[in-house]
N, CA, C and O atoms as CSV, one atom per row, in Angstrom:
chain,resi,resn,atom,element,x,y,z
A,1,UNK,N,N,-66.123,-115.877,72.412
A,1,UNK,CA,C,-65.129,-116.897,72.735
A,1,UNK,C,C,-65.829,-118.072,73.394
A,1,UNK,O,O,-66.633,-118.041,74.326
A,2,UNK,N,N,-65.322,-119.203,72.665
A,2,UNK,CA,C,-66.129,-120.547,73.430
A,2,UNK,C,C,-65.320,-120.608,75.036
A,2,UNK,O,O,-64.212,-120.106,75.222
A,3,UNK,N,N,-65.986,-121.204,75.934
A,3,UNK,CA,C,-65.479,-121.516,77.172
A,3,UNK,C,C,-63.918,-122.498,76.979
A,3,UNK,O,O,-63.778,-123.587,76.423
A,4,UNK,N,N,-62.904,-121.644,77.655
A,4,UNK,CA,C,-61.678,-122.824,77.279
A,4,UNK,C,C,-61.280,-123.300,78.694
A,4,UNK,O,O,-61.268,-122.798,79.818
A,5,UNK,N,N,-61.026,-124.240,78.258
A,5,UNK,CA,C,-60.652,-125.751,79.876
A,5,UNK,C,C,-59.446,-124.627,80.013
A,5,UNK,O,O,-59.006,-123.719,79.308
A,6,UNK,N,N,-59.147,-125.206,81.345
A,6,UNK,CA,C,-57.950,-124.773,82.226
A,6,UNK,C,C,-57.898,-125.185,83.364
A,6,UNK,O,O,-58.910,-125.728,83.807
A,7,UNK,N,N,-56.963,-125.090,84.031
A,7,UNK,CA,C,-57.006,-125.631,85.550
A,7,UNK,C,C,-56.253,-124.211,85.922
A,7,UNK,O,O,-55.195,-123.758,85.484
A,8,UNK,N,N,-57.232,-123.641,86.943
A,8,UNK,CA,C,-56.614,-122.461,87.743
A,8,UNK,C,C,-55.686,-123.041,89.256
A,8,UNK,O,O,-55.841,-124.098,89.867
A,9,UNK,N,N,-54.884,-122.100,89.485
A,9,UNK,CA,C,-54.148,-122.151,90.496
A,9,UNK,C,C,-54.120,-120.645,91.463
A,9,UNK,O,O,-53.535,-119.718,90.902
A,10,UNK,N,N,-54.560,-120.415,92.515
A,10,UNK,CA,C,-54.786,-119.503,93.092
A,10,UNK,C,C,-53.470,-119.035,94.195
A,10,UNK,O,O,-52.933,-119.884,94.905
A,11,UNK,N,N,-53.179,-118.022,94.209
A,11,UNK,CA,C,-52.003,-117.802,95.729
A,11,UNK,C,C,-52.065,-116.634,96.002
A,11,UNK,O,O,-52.991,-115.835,95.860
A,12,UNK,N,N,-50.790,-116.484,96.515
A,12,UNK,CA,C,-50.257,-115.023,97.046
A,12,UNK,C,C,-49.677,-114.204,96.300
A,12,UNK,O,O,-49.011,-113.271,96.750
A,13,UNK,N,N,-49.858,-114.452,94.949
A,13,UNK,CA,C,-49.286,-113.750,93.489
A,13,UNK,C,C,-49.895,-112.213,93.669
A,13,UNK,O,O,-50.748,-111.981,94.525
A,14,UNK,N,N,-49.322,-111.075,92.685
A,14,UNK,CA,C,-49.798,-110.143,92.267
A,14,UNK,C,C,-50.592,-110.150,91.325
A,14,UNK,O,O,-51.485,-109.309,91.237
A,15,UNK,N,N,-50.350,-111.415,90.166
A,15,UNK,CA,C,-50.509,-111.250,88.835
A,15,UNK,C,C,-51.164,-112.294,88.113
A,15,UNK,O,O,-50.958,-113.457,88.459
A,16,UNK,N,N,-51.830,-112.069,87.275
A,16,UNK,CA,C,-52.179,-113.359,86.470
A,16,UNK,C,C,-51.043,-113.949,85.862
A,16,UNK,O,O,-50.111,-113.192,85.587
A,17,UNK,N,N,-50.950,-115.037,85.625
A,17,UNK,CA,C,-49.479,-115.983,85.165
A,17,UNK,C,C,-50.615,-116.847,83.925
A,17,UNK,O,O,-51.758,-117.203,84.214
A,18,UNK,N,N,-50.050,-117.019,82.740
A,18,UNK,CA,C,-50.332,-118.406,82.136
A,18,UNK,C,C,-49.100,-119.303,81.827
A,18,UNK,O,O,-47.956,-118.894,81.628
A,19,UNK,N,N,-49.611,-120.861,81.819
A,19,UNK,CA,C,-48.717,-121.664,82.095
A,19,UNK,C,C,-49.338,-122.726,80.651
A,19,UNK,O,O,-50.543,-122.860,80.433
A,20,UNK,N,N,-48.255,-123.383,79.804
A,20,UNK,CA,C,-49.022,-124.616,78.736
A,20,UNK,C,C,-47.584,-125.656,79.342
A,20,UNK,O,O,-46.361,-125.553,79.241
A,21,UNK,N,N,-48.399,-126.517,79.902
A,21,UNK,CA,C,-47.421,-128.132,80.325
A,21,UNK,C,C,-48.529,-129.106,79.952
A,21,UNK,O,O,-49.714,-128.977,80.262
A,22,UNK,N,N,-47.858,-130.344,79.070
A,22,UNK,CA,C,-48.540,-130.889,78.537
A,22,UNK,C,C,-49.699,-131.015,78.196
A,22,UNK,O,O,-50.520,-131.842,78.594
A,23,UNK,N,N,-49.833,-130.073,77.326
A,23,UNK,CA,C,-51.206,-129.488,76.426
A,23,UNK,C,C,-52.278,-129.213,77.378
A,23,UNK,O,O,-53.460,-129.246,77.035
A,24,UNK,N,N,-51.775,-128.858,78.943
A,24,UNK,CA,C,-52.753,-127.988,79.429
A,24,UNK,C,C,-52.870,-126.608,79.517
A,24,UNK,O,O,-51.810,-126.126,79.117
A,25,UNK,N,N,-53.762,-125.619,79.897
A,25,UNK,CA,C,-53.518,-124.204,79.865
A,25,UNK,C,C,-53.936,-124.278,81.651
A,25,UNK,O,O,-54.965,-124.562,82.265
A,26,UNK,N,N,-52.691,-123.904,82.007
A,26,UNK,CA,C,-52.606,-123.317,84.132
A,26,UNK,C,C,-53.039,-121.790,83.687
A,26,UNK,O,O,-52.928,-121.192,82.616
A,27,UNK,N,N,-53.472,-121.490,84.712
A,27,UNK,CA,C,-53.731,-120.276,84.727
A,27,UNK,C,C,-53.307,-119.779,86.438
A,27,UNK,O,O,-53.973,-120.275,87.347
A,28,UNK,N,N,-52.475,-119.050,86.684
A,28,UNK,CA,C,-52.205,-118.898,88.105
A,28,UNK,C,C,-52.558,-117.279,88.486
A,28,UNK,O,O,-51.981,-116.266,88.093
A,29,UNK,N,N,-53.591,-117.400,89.294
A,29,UNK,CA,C,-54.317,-116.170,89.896
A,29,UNK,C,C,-54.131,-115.755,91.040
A,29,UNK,O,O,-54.169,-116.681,91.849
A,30,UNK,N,N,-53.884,-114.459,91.635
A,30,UNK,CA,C,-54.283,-113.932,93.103
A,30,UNK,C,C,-55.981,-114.189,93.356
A,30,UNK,O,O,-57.010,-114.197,92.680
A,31,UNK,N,N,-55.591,-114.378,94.685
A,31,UNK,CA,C,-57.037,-115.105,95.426
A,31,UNK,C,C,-58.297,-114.081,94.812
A,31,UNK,O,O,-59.216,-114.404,94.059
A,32,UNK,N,N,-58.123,-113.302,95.160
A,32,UNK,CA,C,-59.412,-112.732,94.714
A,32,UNK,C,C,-59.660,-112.236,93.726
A,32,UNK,O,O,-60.357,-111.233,93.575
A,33,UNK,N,N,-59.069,-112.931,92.821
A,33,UNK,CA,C,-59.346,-112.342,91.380
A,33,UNK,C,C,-60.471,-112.849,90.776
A,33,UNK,O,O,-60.608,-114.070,90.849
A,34,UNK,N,N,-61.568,-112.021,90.018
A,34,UNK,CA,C,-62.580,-112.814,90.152
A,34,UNK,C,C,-62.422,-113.494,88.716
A,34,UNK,O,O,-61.481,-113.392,87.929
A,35,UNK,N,N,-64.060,-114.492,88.552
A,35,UNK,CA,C,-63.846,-115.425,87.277
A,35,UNK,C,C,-63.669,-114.450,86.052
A,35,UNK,O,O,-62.759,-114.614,85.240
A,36,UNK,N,N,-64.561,-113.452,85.963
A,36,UNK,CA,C,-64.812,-112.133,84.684
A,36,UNK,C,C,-63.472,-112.085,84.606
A,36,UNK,O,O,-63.014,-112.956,83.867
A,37,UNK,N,N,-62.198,-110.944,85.413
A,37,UNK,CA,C,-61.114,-110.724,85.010
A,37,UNK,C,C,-60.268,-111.925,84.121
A,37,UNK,O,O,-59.565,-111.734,83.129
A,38,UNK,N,N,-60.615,-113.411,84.904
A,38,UNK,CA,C,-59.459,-114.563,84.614
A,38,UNK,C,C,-59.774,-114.675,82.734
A,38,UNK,O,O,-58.866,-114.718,81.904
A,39,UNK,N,N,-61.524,-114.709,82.353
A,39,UNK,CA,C,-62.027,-115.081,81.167
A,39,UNK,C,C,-61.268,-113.904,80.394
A,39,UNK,O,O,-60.789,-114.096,79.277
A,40,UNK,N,N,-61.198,-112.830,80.971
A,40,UNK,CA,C,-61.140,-111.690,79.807
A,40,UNK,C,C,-58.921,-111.881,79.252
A,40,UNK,O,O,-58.347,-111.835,78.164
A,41,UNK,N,N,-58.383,-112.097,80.809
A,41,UNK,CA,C,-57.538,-112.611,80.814
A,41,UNK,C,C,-56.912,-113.632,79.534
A,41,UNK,O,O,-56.160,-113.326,78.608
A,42,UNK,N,N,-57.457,-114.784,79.836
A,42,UNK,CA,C,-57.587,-115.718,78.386
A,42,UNK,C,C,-58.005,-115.311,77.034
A,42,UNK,O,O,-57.424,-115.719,76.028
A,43,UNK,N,N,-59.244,-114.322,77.000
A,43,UNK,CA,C,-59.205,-114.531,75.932
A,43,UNK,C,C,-58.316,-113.089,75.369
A,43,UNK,O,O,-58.587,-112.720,74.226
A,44,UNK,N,N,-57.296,-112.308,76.140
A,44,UNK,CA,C,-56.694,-111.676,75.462
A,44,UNK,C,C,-55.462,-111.937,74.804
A,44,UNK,O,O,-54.786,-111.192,74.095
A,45,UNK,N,N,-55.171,-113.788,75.353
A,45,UNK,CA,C,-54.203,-114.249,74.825
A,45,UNK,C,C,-54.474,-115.650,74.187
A,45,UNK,O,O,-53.488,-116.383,74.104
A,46,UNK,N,N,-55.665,-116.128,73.724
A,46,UNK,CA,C,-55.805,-116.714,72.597
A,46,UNK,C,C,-54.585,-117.242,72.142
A,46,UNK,O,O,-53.895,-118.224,72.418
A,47,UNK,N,N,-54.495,-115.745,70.910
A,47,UNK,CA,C,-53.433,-116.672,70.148
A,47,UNK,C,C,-52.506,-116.870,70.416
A,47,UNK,O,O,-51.966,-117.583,69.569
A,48,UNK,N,N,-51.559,-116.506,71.641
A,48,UNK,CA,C,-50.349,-117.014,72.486
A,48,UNK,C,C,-50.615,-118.732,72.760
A,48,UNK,O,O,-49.869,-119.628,72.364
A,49,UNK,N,N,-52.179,-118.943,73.728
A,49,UNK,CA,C,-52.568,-120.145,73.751
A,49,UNK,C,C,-52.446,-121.224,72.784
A,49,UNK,O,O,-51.810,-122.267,72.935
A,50,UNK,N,N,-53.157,-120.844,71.729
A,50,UNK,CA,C,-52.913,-121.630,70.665
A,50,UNK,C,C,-51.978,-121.870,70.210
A,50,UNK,O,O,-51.992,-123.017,69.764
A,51,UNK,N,N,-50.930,-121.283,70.038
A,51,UNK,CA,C,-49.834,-121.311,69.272
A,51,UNK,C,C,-48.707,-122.290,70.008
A,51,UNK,O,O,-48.030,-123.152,69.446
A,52,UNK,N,N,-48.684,-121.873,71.620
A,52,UNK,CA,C,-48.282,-122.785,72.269
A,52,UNK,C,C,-48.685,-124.450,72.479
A,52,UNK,O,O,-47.900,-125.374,72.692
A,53,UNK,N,N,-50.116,-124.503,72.351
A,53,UNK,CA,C,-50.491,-125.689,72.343
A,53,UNK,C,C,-50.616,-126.556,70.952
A,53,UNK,O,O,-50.834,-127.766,70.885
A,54,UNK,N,N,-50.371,-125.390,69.555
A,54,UNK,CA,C,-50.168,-126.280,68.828
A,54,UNK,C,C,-48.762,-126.464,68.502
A,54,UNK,O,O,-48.462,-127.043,67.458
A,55,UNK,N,N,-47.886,-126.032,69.288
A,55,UNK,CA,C,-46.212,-126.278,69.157
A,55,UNK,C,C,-46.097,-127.304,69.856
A,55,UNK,O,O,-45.091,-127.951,69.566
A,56,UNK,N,N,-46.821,-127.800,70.804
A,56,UNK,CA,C,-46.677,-128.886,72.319
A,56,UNK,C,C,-47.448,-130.053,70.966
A,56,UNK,O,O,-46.748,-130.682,70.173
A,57,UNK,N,N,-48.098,-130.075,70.976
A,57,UNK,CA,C,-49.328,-130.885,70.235
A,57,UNK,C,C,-48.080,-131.723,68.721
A,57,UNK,O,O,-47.951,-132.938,68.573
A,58,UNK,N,N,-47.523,-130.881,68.035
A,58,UNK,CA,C,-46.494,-131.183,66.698
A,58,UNK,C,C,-45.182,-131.883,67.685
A,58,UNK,O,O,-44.567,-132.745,67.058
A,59,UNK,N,N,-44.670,-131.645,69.116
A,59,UNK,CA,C,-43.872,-132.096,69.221
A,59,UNK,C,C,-44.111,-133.045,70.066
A,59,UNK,O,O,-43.079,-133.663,70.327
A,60,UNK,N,N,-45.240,-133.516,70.731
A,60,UNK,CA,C,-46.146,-134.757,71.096
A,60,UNK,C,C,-46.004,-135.942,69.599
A,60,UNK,O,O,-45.481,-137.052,69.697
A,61,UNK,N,N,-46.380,-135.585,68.772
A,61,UNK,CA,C,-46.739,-136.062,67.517
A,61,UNK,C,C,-45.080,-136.503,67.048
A,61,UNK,O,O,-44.785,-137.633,66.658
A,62,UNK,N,N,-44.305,-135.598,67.152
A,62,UNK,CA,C,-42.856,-136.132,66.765
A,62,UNK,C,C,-42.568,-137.343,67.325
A,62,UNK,O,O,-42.133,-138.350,66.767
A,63,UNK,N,N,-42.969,-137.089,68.978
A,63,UNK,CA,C,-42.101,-137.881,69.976
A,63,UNK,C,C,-42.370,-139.389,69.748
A,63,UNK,O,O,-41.709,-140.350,70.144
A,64,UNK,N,N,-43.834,-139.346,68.796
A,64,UNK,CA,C,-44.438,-140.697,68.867
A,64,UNK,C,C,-44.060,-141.413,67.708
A,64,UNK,O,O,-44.653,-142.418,67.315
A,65,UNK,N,N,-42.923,-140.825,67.071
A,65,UNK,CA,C,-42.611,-141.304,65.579
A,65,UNK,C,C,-42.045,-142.777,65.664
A,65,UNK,O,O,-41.994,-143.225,66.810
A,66,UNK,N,N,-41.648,-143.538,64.734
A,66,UNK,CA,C,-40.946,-144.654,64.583
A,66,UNK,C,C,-39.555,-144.636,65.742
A,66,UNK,O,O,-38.468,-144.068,65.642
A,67,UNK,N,N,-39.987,-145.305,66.585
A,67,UNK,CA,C,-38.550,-145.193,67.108
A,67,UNK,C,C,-37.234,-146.102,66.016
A,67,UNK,O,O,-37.304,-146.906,65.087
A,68,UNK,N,N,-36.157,-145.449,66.741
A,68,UNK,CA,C,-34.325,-145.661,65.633
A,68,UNK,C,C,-34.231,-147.700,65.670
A,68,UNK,O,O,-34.279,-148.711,66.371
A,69,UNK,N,N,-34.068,-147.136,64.293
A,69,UNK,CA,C,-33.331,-148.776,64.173
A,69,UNK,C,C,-31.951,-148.752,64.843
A,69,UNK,O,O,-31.173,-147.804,64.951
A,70,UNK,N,N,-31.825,-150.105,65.298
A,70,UNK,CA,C,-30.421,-150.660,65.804
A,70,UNK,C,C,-29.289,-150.148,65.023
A,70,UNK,O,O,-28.319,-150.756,65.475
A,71,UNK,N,N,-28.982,-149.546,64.316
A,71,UNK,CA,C,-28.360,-149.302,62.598
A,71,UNK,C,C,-28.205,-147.926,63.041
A,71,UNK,O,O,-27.076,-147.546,63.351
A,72,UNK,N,N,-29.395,-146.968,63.126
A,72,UNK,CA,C,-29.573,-145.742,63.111
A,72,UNK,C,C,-28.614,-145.024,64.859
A,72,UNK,O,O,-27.837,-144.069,64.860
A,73,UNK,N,N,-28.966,-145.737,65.930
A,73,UNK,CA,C,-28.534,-145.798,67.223
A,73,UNK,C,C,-27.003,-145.856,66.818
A,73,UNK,O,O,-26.256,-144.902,66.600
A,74,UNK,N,N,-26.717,-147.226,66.772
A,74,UNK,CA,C,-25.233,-146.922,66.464
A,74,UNK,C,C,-24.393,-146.229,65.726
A,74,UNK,O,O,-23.200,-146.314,66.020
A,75,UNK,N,N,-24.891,-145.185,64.339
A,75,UNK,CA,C,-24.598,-144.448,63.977
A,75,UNK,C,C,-24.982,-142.615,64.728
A,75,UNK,O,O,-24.448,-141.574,64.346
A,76,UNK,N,N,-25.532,-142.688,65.305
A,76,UNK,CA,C,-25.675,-141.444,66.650
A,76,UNK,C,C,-24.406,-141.721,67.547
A,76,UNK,O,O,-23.585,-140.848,67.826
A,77,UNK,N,N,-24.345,-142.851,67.908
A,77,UNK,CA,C,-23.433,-142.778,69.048
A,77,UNK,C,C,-22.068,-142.374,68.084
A,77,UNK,O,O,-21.247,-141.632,68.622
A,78,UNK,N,N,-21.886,-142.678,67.150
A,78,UNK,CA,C,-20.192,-143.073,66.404
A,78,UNK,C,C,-20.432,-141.079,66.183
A,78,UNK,O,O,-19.598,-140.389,66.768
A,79,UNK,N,N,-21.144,-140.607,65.657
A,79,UNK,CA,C,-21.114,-139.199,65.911
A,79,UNK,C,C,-20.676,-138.643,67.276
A,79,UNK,O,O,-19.594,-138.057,67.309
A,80,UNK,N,N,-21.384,-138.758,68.394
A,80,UNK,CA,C,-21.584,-138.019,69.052
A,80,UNK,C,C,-19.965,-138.681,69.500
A,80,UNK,O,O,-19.108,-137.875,69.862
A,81,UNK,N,N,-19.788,-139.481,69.470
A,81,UNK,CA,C,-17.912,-140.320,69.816
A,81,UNK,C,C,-16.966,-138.984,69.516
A,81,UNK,O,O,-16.058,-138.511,70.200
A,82,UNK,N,N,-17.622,-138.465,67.991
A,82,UNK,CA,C,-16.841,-137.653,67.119
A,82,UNK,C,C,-16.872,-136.250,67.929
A,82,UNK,O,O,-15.885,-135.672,68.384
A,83,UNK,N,N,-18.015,-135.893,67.999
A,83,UNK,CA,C,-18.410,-134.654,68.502
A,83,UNK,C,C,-18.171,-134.168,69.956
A,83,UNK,O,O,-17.232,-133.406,70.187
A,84,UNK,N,N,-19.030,-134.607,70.975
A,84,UNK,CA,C,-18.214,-134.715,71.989
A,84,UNK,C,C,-17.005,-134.189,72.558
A,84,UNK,O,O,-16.739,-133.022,72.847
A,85,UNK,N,N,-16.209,-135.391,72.691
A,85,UNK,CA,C,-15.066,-134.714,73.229
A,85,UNK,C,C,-14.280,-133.666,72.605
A,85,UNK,O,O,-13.974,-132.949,73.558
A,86,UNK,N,N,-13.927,-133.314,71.872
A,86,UNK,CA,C,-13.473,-131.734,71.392
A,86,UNK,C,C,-14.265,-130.269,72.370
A,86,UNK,O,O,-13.776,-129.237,72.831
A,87,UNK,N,N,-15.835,-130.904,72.363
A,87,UNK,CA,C,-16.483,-129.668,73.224
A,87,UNK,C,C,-16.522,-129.754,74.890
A,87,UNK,O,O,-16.722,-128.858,75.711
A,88,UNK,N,N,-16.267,-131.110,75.066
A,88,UNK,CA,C,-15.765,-131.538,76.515
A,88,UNK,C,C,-14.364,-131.258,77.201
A,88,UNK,O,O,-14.174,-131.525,78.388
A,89,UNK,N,N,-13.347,-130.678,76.341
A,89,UNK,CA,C,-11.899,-130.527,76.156
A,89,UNK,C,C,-11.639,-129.260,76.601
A,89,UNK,O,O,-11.035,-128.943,77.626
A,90,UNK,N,N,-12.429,-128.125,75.268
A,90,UNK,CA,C,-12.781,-126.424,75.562
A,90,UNK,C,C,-13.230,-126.116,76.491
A,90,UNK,O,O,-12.751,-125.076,76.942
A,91,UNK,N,N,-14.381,-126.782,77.339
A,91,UNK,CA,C,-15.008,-126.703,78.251
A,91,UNK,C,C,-14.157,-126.780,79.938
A,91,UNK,O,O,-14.078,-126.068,80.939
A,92,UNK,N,N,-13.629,-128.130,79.456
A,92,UNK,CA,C,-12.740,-128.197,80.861
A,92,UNK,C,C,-11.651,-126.885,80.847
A,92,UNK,O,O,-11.495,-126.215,81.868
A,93,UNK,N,N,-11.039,-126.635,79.798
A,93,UNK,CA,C,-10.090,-125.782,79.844
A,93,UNK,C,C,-10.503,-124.558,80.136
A,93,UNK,O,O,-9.785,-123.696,80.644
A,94,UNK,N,N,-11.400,-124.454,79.902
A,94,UNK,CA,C,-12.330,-123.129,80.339
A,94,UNK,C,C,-12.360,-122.793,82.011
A,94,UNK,O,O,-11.928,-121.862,82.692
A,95,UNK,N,N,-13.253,-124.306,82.366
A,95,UNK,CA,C,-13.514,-124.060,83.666
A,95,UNK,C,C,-12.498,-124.626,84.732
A,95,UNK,O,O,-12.612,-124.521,85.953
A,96,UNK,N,N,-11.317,-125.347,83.925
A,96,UNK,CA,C,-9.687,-125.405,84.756
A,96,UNK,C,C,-10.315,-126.833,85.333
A,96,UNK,O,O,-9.650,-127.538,86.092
């Protein structure tokens, strides 16, 4: 396994934790856990890693798409006009 970036976080945990927020990999450790356990740690979840960072990575890539024409906007809103209140209605009646 090649060396993979991460930023560790150390505490008063029991447990190793992994964390993917914006295409980083956290890794949150009890204090004395040493580096050997954290590596073997990672690389037993690889492909969890990856998979997460290439789901973050495709929806990075979405976010950067063409933003909505003026055209497109006002046809979202005339939906959501539609949609909306009917589920805002059930809801109140629900919760009185």
């Amino acid at each position: 396994m090649r060396s993979m970036e991460y930023r560790l976080i150390r505490s008063r945990r029991r447990t190793l934790g992994l964390e993917i927020k914006n295409a980083q990999v956290i890794v949150r450790a009890p204090m004395r856990t040493g580096k050997a356990e954290i590596e073997a740690f990672l690389k037993k979840h690889e492909g969890w890693i990856a998979e997460k960072l290439s789901i973050q990575s495709r929806q990075l890539s979405e976010a950067q798409s063409e933003p909505l024409s003026n055209a497109e906007i006002a046809e979202l809103k005339e939906r959501a006009k539609l949609y909306f209140p009917p589920v805002v209605a059930k809801y109140a009646s629900l919760m009185g």
